[in-house]
gemmi code that builds the backbone of each chain (N, CA, C; Angstrom):
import gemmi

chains = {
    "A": [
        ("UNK", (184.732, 57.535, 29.840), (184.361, 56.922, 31.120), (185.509, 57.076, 32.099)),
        ("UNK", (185.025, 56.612, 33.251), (186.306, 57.169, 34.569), (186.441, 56.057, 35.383)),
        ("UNK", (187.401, 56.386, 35.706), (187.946, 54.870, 36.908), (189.113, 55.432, 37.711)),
        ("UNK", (188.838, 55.456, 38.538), (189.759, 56.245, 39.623), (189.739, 55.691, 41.262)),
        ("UNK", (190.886, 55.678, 41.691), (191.423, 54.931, 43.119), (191.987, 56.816, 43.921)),
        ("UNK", (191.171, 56.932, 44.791), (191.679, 58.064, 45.169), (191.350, 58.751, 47.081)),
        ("UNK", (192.621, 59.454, 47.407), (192.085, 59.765, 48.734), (191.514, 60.579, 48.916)),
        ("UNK", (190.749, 61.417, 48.083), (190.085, 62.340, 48.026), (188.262, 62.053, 48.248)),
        ("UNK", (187.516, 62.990, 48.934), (185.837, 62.609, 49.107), (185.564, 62.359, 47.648)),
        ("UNK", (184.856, 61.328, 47.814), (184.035, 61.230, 46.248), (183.243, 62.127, 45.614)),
        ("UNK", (182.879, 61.948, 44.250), (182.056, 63.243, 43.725), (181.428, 62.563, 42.685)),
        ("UNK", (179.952, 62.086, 43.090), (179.477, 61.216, 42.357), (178.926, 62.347, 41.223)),
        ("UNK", (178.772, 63.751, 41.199), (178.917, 64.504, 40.422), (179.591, 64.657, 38.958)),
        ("UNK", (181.016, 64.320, 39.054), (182.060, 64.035, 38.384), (181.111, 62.867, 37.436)),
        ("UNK", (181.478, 61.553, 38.486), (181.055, 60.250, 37.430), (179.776, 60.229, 36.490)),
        ("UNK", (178.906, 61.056, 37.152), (177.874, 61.118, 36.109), (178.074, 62.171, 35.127)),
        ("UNK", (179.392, 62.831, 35.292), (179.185, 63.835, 34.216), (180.431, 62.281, 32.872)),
        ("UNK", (180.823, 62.172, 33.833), (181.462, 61.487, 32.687), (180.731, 59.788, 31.765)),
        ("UNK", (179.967, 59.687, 32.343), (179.187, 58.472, 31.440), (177.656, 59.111, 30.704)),
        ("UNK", (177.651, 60.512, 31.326), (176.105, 60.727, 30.874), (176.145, 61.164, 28.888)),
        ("UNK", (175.044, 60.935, 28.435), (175.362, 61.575, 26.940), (173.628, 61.653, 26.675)),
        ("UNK", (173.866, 62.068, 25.370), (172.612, 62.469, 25.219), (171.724, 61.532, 24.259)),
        ("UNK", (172.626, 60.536, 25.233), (171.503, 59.663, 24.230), (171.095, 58.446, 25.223)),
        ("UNK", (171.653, 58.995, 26.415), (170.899, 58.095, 27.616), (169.250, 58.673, 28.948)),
        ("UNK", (168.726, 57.580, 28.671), (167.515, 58.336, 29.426), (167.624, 57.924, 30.779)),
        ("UNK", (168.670, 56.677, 31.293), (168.570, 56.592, 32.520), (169.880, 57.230, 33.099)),
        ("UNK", (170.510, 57.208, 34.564), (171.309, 57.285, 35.271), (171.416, 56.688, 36.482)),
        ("UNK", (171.874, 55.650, 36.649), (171.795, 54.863, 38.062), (173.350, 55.135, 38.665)),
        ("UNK", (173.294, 55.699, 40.032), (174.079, 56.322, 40.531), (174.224, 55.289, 41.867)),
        ("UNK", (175.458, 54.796, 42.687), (175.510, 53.871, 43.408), (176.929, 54.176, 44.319)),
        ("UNK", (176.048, 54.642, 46.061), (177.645, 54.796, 46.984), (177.416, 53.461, 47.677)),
        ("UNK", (178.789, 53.314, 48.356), (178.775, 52.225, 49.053), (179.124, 52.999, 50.179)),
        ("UNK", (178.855, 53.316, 51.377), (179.049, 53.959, 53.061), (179.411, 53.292, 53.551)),
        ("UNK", (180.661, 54.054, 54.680), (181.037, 53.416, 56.040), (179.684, 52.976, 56.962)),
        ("UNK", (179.531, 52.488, 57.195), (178.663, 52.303, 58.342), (178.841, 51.500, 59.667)),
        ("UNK", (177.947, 51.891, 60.752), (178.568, 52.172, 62.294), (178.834, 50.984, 63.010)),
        ("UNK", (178.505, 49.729, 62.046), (178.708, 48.232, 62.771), (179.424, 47.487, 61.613)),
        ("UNK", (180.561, 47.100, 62.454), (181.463, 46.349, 61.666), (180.703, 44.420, 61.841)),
        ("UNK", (182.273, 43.858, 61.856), (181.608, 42.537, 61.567), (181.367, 42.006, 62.944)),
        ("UNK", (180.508, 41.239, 63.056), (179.527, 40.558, 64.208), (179.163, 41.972, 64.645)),
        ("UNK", (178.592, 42.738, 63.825), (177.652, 43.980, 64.444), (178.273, 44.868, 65.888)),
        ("UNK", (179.462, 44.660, 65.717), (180.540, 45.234, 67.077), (180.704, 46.926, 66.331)),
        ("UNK", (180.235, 47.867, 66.717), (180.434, 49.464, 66.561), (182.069, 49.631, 66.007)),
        ("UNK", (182.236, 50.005, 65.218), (183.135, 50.569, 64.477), (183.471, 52.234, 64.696)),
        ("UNK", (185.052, 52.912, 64.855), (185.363, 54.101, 64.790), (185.003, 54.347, 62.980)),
        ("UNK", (185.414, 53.725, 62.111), (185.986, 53.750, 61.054), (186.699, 52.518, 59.740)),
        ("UNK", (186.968, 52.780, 58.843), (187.492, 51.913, 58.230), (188.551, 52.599, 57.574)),
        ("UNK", (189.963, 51.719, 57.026), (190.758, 52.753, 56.427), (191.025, 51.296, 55.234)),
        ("UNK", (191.261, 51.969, 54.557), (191.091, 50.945, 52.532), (192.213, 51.415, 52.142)),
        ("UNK", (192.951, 50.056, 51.312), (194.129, 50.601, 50.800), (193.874, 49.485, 49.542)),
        ("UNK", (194.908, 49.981, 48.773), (194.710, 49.404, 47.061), (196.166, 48.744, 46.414)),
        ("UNK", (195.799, 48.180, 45.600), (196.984, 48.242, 44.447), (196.521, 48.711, 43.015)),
        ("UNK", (196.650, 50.357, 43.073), (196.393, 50.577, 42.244), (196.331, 50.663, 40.897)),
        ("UNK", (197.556, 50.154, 40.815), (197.643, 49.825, 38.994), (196.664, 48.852, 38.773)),
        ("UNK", (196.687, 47.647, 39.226), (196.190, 46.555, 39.457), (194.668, 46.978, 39.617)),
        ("UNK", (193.933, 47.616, 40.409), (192.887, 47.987, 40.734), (192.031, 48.916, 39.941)),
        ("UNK", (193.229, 49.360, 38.510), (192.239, 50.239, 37.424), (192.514, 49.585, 36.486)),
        ("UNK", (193.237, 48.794, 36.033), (193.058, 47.829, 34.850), (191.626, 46.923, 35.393)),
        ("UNK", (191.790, 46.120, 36.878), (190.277, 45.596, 36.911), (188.819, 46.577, 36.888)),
        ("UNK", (189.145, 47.780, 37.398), (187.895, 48.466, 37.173), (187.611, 48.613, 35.838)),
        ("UNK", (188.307, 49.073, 35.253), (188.319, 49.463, 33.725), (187.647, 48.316, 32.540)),
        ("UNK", (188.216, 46.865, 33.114), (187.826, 45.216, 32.481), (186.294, 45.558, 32.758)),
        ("UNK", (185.969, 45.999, 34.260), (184.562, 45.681, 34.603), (183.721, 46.832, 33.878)),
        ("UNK", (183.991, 47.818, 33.621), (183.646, 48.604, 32.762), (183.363, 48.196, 31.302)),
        ("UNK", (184.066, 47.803, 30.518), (184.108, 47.196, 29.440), (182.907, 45.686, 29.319)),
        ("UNK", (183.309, 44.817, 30.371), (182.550, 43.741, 30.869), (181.032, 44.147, 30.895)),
        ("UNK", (180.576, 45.028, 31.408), (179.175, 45.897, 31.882), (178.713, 46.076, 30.462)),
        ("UNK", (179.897, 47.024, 29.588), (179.290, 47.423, 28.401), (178.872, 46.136, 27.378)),
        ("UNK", (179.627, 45.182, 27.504), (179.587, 44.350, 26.361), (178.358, 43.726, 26.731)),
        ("UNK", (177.703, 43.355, 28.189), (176.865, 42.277, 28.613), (175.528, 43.007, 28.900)),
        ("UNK", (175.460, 44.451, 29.145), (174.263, 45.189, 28.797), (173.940, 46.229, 27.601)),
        ("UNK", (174.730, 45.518, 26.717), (174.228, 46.938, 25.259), (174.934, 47.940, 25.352)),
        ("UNK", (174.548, 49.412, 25.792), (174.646, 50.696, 25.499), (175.233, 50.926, 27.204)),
        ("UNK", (175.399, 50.343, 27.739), (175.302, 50.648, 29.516), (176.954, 51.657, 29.183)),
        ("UNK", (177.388, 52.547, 30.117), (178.329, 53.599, 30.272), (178.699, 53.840, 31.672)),
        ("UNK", (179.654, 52.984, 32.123), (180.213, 52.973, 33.246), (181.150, 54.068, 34.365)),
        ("UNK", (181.053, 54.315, 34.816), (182.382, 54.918, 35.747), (182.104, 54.223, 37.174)),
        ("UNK", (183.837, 53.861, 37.487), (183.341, 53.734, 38.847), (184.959, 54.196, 39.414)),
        ("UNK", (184.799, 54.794, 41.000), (185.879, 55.442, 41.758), (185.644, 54.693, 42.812)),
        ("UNK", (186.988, 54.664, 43.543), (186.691, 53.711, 45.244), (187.611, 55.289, 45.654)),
        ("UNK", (187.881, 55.427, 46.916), (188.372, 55.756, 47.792), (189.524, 55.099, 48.937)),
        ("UNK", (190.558, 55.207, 49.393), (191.810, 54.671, 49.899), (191.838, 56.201, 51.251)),
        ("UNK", (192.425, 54.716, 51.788), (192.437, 55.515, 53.206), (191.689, 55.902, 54.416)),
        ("UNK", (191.896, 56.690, 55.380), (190.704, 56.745, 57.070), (189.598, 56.808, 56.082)),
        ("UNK", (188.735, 56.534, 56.563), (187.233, 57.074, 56.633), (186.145, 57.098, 57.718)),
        ("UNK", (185.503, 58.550, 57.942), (184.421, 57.903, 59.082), (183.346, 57.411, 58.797)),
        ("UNK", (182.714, 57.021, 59.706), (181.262, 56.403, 59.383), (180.657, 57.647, 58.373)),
        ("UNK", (179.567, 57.081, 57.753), (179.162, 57.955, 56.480), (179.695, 58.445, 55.342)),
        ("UNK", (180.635, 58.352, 55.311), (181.932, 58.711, 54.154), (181.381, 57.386, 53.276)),
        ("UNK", (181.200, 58.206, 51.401), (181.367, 56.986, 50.915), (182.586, 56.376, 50.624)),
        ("UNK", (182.414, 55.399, 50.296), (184.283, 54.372, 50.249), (184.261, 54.144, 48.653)),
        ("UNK", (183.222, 53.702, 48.053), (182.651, 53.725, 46.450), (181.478, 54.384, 46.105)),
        ("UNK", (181.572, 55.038, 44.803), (180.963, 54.914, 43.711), (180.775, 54.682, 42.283)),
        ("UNK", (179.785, 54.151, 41.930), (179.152, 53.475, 41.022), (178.502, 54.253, 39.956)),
        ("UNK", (178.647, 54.720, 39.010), (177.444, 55.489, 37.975), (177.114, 55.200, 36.253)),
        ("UNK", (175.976, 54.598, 36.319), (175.981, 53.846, 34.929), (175.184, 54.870, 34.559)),
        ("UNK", (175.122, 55.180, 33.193), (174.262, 55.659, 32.053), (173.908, 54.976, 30.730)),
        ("UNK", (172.275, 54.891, 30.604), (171.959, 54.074, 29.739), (170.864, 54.676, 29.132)),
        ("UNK", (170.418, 54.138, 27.786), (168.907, 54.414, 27.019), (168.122, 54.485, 28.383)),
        ("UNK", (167.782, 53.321, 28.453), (166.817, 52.728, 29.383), (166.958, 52.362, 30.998)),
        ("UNK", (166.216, 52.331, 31.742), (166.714, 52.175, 33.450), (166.778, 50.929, 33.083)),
        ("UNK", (166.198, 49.593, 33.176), (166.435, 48.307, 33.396), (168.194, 47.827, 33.095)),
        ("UNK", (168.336, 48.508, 32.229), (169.923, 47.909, 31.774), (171.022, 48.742, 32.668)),
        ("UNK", (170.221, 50.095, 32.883), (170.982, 50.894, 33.930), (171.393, 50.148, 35.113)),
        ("UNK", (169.960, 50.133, 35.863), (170.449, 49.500, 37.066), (170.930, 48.141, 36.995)),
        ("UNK", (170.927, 47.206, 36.229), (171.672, 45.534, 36.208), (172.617, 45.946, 35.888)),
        ("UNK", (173.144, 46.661, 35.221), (174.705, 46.920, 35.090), (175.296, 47.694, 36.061)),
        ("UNK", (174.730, 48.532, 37.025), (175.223, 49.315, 38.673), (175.571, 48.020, 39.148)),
        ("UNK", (174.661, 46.929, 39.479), (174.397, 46.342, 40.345), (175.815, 45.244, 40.211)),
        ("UNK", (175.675, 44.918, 39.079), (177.042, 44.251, 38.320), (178.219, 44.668, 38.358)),
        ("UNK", (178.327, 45.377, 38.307), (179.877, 46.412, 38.223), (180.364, 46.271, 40.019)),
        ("UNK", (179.049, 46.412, 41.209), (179.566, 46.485, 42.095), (179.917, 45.291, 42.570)),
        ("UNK", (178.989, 44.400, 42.169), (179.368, 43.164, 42.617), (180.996, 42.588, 42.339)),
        ("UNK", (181.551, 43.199, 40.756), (182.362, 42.274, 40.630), (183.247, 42.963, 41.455)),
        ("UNK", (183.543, 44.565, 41.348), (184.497, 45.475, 42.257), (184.612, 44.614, 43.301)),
        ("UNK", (183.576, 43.891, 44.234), (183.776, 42.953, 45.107), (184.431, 42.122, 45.282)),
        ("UNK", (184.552, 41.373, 43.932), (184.700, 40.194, 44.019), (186.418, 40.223, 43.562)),
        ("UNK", (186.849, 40.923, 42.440), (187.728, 41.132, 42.121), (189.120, 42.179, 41.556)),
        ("UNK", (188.526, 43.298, 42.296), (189.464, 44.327, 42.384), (190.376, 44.445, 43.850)),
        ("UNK", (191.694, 44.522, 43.781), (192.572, 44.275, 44.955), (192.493, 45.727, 45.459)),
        ("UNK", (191.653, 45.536, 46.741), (191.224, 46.787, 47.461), (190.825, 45.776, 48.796)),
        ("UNK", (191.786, 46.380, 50.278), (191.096, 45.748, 50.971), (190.762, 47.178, 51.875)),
        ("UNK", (189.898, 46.373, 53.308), (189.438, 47.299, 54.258), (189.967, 46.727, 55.792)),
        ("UNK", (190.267, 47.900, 56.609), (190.890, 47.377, 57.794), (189.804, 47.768, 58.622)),
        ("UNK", (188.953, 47.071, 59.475), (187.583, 47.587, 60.545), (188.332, 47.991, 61.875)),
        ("UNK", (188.412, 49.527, 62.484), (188.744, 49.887, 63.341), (187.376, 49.632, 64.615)),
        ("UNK", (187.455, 48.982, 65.048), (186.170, 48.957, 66.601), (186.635, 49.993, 67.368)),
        ("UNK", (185.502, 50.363, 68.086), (185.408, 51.199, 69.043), (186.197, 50.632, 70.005)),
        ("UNK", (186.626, 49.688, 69.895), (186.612, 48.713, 71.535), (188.073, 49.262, 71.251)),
        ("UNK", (188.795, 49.290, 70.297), (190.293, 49.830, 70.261), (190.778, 48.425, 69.191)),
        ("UNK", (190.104, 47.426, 68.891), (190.880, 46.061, 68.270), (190.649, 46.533, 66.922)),
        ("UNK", (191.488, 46.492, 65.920), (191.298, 46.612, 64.455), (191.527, 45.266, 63.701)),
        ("UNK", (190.939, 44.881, 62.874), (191.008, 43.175, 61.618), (190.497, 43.699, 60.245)),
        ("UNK", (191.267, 43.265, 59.426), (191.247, 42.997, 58.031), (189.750, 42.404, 57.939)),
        ("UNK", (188.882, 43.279, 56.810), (187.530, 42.370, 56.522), (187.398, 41.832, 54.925)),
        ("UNK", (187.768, 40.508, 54.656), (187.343, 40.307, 53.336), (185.824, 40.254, 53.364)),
        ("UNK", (185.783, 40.587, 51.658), (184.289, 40.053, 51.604), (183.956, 39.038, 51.418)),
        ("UNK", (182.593, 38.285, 51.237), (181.890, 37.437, 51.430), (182.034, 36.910, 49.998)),
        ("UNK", (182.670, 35.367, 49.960), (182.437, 34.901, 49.143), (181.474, 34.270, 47.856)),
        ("UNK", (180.486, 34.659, 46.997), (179.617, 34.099, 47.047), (179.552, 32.676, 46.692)),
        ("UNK", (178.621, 31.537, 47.499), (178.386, 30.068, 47.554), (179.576, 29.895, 48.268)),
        ("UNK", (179.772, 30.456, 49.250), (180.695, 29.818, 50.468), (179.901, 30.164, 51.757)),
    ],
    "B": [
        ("UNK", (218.509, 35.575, 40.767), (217.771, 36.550, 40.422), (217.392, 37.423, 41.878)),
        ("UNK", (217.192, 38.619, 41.292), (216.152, 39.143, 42.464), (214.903, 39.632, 41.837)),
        ("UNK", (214.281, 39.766, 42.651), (212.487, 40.175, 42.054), (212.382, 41.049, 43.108)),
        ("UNK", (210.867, 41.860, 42.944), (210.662, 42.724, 44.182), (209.545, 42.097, 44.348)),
        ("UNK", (209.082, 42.072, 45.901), (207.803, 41.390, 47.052), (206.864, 42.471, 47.005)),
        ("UNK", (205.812, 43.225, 46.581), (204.685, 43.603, 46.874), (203.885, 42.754, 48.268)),
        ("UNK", (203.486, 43.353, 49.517), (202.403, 42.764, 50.250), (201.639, 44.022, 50.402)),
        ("UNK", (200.785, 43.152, 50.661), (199.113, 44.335, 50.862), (198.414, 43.816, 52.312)),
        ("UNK", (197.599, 44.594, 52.615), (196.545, 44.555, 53.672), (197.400, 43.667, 55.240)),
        ("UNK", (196.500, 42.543, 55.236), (197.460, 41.248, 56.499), (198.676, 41.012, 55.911)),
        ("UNK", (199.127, 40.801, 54.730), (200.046, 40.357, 54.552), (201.497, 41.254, 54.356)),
        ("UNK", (201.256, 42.554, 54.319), (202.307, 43.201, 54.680), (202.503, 43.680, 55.917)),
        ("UNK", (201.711, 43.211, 56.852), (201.608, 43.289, 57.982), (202.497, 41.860, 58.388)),
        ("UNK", (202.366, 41.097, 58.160), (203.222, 39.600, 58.416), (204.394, 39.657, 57.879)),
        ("UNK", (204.460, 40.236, 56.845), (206.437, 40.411, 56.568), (206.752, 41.455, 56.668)),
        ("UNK", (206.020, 42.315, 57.734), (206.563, 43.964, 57.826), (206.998, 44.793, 57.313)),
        ("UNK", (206.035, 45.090, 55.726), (206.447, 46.396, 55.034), (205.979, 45.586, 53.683)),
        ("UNK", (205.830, 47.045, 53.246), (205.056, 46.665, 51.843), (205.992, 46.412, 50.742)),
        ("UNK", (206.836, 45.898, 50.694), (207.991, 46.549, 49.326), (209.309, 45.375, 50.360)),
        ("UNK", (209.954, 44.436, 49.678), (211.059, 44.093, 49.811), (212.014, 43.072, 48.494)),
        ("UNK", (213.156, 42.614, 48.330), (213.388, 42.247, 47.607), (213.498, 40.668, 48.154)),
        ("UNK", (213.541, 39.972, 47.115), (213.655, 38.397, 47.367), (214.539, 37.666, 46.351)),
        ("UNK", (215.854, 36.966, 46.638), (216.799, 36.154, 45.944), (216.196, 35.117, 45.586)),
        ("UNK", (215.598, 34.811, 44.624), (215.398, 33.263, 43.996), (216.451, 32.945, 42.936)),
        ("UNK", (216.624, 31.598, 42.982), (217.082, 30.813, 41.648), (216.437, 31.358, 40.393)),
        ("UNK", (217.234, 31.427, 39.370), (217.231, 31.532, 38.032), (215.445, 30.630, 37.334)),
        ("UNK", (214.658, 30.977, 36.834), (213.372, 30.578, 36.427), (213.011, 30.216, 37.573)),
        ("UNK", (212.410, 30.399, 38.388), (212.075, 30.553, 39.786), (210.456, 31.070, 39.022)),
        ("UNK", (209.337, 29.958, 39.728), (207.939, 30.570, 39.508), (207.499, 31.222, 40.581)),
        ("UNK", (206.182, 31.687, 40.163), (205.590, 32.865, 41.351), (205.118, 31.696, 42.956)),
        ("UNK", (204.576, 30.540, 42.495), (204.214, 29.892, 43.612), (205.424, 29.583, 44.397)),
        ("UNK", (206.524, 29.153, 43.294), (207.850, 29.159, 44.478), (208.758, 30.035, 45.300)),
        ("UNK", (208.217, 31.130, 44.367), (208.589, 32.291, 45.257), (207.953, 32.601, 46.790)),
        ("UNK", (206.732, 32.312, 46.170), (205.768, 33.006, 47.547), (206.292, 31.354, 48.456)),
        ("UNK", (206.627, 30.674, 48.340), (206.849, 29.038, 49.074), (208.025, 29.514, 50.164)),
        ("UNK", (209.031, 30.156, 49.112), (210.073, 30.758, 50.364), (209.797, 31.763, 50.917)),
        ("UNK", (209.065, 32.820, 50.614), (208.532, 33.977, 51.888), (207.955, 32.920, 52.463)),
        ("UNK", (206.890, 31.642, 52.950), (205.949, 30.809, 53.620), (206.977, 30.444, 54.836)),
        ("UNK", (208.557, 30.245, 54.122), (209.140, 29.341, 54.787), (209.821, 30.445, 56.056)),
        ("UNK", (210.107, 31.856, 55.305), (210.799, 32.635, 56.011), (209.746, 33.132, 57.260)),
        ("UNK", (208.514, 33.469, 57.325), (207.222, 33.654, 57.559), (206.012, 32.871, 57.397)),
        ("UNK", (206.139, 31.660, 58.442), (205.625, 30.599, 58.999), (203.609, 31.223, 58.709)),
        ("UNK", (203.690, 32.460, 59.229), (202.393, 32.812, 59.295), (201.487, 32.283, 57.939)),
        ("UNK", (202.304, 32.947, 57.070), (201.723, 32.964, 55.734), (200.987, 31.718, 55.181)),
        ("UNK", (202.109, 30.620, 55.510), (201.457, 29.487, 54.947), (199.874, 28.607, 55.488)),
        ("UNK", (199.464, 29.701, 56.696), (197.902, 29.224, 57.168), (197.587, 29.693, 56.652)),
        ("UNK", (197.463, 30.686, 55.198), (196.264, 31.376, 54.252), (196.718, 31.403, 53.189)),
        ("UNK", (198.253, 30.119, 52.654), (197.794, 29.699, 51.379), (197.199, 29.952, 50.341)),
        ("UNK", (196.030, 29.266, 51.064), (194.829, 29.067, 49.851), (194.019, 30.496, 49.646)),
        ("UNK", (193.969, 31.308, 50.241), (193.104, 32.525, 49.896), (193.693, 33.190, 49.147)),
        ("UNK", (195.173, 33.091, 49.121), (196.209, 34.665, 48.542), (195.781, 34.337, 46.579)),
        ("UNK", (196.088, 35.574, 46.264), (196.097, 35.457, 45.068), (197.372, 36.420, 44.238)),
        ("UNK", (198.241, 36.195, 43.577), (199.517, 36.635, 43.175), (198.881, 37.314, 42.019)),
        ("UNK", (200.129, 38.245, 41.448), (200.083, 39.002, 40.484), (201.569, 39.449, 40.069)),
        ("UNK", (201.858, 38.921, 38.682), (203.260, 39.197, 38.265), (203.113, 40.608, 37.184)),
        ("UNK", (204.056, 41.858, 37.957), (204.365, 43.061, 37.173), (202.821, 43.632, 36.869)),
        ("UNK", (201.798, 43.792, 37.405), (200.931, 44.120, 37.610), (199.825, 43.351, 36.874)),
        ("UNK", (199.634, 42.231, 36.491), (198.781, 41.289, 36.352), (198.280, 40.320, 37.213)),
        ("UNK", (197.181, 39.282, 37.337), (197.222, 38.014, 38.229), (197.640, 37.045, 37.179)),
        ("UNK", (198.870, 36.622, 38.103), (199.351, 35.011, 37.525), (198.924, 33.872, 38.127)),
        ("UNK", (198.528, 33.133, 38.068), (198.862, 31.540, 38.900), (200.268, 31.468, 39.120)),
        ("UNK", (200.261, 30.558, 40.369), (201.366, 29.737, 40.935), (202.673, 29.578, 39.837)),
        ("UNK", (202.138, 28.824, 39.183), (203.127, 27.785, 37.805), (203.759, 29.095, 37.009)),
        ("UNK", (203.793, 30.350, 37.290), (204.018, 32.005, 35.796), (205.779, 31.698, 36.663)),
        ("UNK", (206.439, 31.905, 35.442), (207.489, 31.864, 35.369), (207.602, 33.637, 35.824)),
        ("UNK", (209.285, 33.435, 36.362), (209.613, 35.051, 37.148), (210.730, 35.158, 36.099)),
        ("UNK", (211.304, 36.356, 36.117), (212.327, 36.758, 35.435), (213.183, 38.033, 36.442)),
        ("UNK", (214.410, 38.000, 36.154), (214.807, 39.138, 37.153), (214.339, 40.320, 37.172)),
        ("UNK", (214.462, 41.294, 38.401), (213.658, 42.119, 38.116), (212.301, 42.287, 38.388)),
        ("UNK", (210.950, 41.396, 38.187), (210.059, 41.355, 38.131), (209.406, 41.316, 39.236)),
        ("UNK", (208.258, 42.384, 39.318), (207.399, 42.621, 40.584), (206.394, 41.603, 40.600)),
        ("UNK", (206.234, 40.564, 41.873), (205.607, 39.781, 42.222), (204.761, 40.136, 43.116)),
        ("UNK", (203.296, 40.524, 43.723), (202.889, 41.183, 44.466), (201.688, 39.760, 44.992)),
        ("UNK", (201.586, 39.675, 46.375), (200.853, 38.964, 47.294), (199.764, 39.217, 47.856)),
        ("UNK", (198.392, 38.939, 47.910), (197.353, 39.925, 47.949), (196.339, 38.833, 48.610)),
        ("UNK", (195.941, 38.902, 49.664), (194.547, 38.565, 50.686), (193.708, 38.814, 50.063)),
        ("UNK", (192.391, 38.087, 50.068), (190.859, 37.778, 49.845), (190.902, 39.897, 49.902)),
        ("UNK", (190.018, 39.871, 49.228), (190.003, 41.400, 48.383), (188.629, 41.872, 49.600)),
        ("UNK", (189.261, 43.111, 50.062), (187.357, 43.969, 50.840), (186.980, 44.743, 50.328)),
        ("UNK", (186.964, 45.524, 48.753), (186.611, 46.770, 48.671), (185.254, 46.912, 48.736)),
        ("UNK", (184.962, 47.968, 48.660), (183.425, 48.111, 48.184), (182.727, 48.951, 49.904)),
    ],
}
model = gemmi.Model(1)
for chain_id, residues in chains.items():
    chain = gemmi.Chain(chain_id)
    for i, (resn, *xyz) in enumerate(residues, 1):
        res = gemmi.Residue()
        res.name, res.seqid = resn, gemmi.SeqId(i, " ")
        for name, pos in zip(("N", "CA", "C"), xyz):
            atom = gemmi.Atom()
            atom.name, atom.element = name, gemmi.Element(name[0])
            atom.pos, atom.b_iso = gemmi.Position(*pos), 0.0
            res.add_atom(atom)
        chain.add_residue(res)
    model.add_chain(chain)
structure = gemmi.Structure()
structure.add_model(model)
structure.setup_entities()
């Protein structure tokens, strides 16, 4: 499996070559995109992401492991991206391989959530307007 | 002792630069460490409560004992994704 922090375009190619086997019938594949409205829906140039990466592949790697233990057979990779990006650029991906889709996709869906919640990766929102701010994410039950 | 300061995102933006060293007392914990960057950099101490520490590339709580040497790194509410 793969876990990688990198400034390079993603290649969700790669990740599915590395969780797929032949003994999985699904593949749930998962980007996360820049997209053109930052926060309070104000137009965005861009976003630029920076990491602590040691820190940021021991937690990917936990959530990997985490995924496997809590859906069976599930086979994780996941890569973020660091640095500019323009709108449309993905910033993450996500690629589980499993027997079955149901466990596939709850474990995509899982993996991204926690990347959310707890991998030290932030994002800086560049506006069009010229003002740039730090965006955490959304806590959940706050 | 000295330790080294990791900041990330806002917060190496508030003590200007990602990487510095910091003199604490001998068993000096991570919350008291980050207490005197608060004091040196007034900013810091309005977001407290969000930061989350990490000693030598782990997350510690406040109370983790430091040792010389040891990378203490300071880290804002997380955006990836």
């Amino acid at each position: 499996m793969k876990y990688e922090i990198t400034r390079e375009p993603l290649r969700l190619d790669d990740l599915i070559a590395a969780v797929q086997t032949e003994a999985c019938g699904a593949v749930v594949a998962f980007l996360g995109v820049v997209r053109e409205l930052g926060d309070g829906d104000q137009p965005v140039d861009g976003l630029s992401y920076e990491a602590y990466p040691e820190l940021a592949l021991t937690e990917m790697r936990a959530i990997g492991a985490q995924a496997s233990r809590k859906f069976g057979d599930a086979r994780v990779a996941i890569a973020h991206r660091i640095g500019d990006l323009g709108i449309g650029e993905a910033s993450v991906a996500v690629a589980v391989a499993a027997a079955h889709r149901g466990v596939a996709f709850d474990a995509c869906e899982h993996a991204i959530d926690e990347l959310k919640r707890r991998v030290p990766i932030w994002k800086k929102e560049h506006f069009r307007s010229g003002a740039a701010r730090w965006r955490p994410n959304a806590v959940p039950g706050t | 002792m000295r330790i080294q300061i990791l900041a990330f995102a806002g917060l190496r933006e508030i003590v200007g630069g990602a990487e510095r060293t910091l003199e604490v007392p001998d068993g000096e914990t991570a919350g008291r460490a980050w207490d005197a960057l608060a004091r040196e950099f007034p900013r810091l101490a309005e977001i407290e409560r969000s930061i989350r520490l990490a000693r030598n590339g782990a997350f510690v709580e406040r109370d983790a004992a430091l040792r010389d040497g040891d990378v203490l790194a300071i880290m804002p509410p997380f955006g990836g994704g």
